[in-house]
N, C-alpha and C positions, 0 to 999 in steps of 0.2 A: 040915266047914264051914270054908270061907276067914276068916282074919284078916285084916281090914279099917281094917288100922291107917295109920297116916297114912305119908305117903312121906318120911320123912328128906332122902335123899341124891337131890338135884335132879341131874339132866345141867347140864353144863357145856355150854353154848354156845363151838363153835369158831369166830371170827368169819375172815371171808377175808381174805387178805392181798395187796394187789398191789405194783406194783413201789415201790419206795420208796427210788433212791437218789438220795441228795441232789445228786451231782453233775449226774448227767442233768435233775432238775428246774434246777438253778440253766443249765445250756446250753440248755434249753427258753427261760428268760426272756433269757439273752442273744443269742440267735436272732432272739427275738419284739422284741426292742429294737435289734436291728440290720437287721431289714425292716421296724420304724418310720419308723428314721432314713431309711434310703434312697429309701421311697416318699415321708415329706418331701419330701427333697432334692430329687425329680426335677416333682413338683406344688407344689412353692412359688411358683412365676410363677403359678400358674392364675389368679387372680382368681376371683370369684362361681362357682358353677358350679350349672346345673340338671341335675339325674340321672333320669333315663329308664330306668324298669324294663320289662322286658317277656321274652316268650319269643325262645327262637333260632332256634324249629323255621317260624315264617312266613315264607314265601319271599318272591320281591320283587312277585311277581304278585299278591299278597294285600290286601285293599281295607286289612286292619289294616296293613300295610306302609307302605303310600301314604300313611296317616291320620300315621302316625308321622313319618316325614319331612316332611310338612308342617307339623303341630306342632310338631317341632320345630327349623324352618327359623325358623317367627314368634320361635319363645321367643331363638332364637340373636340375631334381628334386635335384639332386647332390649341388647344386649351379653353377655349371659352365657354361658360356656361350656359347650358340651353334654357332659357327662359319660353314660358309659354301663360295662355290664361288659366293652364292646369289642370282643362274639363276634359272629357273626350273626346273620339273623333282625329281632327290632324292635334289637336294641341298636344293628346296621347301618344300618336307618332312620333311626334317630338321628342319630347320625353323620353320616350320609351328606344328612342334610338339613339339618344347622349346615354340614359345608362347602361345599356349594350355591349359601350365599347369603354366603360370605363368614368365617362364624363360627371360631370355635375349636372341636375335636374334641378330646376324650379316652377314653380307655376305661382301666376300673380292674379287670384281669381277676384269677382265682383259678383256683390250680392245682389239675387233677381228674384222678383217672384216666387219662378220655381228654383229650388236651391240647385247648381251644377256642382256636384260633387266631384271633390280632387280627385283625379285617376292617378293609379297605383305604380305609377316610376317619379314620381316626386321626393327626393333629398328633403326639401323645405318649400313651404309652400306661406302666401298670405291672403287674408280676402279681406280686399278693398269695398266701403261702401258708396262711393261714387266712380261714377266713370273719370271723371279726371283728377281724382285721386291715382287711380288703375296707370294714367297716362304718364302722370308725372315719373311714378314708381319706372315705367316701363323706358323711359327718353333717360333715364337719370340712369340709367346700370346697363343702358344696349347700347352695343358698339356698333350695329349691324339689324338691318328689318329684314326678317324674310317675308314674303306674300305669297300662302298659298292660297288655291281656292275656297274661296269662301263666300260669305253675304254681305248683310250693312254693315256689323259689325267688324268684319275683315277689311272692309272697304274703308269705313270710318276711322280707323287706327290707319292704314295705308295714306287715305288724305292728308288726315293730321302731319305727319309726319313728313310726306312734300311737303305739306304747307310751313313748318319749321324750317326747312333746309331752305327752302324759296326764300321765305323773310329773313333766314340768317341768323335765325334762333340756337339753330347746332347747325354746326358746318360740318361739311367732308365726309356727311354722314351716309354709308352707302344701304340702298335699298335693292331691292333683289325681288323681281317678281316670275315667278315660276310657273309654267303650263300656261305660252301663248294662246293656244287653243281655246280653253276657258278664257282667258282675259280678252279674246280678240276684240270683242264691242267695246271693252275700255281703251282697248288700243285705238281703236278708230277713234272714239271720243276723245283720247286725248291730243289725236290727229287734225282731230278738227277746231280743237279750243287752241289749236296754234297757225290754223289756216285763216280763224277767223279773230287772232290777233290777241284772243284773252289771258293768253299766256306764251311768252319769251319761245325762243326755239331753244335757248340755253334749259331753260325749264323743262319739257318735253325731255330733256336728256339727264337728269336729276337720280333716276333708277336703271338698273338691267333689267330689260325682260328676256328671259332665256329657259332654256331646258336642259340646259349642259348642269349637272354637278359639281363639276370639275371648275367649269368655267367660272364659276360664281365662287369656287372655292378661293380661285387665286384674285378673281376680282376683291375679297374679305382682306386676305393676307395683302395686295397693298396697300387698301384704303383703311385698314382697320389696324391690324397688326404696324406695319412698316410706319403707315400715316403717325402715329400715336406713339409706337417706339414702343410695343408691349414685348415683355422678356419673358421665356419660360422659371416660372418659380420651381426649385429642386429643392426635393425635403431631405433634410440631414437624418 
């Protein structure tokens, strides 16, 4: 018959260890505060700017293409500058539909594997080596998010970006998401993360989902414009 006595001597938990030298952390943060400074530097003129998210893979034949450039030709007519991540697809629509009618273009890209090359209606463009480097850049100079169709990426700046207005990070900040059709299954979802309590009903009501141009035009002009008290600048 076994002795059934109590276990004394526990195992020692060997916990992992990664890299951990100080030096390399401290040239990470000096790195990270010297692609602060520079993408600064080069977007300090910007003035106001609206940010246009969307995918890169829709070509120029694509009705979502067409829809993009022409939104955001109006928003540009606004005075504000069109900011995008600069690559192709809607970000090019973008673009390409602020300098159309006059506007200002930017693109604020991030370096990937395969490199996304600036497409060709960008004024001035910067390439960020982290994604929230990219983020910071992006929350610091938009007045306004637009959402088109897109993927993680689209989706992921889209989140972020509730998730600031939620917490009270930037307030009053209006977001605009375009082509219910595409978004319907996040509309649901977001229908149901408020049915099943994970978020406020105030919350839920934080963006426009719409298809109007127009609509979303004058939704900018009072949240953006009026809210903020932005003036047309007139050059002597």
């Amino acid at each position: 018959m076994k002795d059934h006595k109590p276990q004394s001597d526990k195992l020692e938990i060997q916990f992992l260890e990664g890299p951990q030298s100080r030096f390399t952390e401290l040239k990470f943060i000096l790195t990270t505060l010297w692609e602060l400074i520079r993408c600064f530097r080069k977007l300090y003129t910007l003035g106001p700017c609206i940010t246009f998210f969307g995918s890169a893979r829709f070509k120029e034949d694509h009705p979502y293409y067409d829809f993009t450039r022409k939104a955001a030709g109006e928003y540009a007519k606004l005075g504000f500058t069109i900011m995008t991540g600069g690559g192709p697809g809607l970000m090019e629509a973008a673009n390409r539909g602020a300098k159309e009618v006059g506007g200002k273009s930017v693109g604020c890209n991030i370096k990937l594997p395969v490199d996304q090359m600036p497409n060709s209606y960008l004024d001035r463009w910067v390439v960020a080596k982290h994604f929230f480097i990219r983020k910071i850049l992006l929350v610091k100079y938009s007045f306004a998010f637009v959402v088109m169709p897109g993927g993680f990426g689209t989706l992921d700046e889209y989140f972020e970006a509730l998730t600031l207005v939620q917490t009270g990070k930037i307030k009053n900040f209006p977001i605009i998401i375009f082509n219910k059709e595409y978004h319907k299954a996040l509309i649901e979802h977001i229908n149901l993360m408020k049915q099943q309590g994970t978020i406020n009903d105030s919350d839920s009501k934080l963006c426009m989902i719409t298809d109007d141009i127009e609509e979303a035009r004058l939704f900018i002009m009072e949240h953006s414009i009026k809210h903020y008290g932005l003036k047309p600048k007139f050059h002597h």
